[in-house]
N, C-alpha and C positions, 0 to 999 in steps of 0.2 A: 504494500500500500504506500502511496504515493507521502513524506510527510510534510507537513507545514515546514515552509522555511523563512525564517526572520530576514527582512530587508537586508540588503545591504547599506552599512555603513560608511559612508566616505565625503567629501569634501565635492565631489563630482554629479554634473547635470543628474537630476528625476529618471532624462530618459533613460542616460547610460547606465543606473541604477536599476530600474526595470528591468532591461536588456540582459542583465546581469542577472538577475533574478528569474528570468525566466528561461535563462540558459540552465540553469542550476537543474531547477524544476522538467526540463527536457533532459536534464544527463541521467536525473533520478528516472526518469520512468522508462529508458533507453536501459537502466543498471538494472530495472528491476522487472523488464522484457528479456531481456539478457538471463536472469536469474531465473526465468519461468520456459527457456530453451528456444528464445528469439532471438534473432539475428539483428545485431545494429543497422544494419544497411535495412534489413525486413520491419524494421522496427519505425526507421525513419519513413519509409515508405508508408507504414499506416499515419504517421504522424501529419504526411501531406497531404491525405489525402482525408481525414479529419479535419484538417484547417481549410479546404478548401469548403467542407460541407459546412462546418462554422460563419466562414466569410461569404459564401450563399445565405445560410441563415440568416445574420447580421445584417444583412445587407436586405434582406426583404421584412427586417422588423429591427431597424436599432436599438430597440427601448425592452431588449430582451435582457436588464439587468438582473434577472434570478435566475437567469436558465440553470440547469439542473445540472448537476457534479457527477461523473462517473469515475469507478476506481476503476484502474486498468487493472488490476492485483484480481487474476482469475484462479478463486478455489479451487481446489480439486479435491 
């Protein structure tokens, strides 16, 4: 399961603070696809093609600030 991670702390732009944050958050769920016998390159692959369903999403409803969380961390 994916875990919460604390901002980054620095002296440096919001953006590049996000950016940074959400690299973190993609290496975690790449480590923890990895960990459940996914391939990174397999892994980034689903990753794209989730944002691109996201940014269709988004894109035909901006105001979707609750949308719903999914764990990628599949029981078995």
């Amino acid at each position: 399961m994916v875990e919460e991670v604390e901002p980054v702390v620095s002296n440096s732009e919001p953006d590049v603070e996000w950016k940074a944050n959400i690299e973190r958050l993609m290496r975690q769920i790449i480590t923890e696809a990895n960990m459940d016998g996914c391939g990174s390159i397999e892994t980034l692959n689903a990753i794209e093609e989730v944002l691109k369903k996201l940014q269709s999403t988004y894109a035909e409803d901006p105001g979707l600030e609750g949308a719903p969380t999914v764990s990628m961390h599949n029981p078995s």
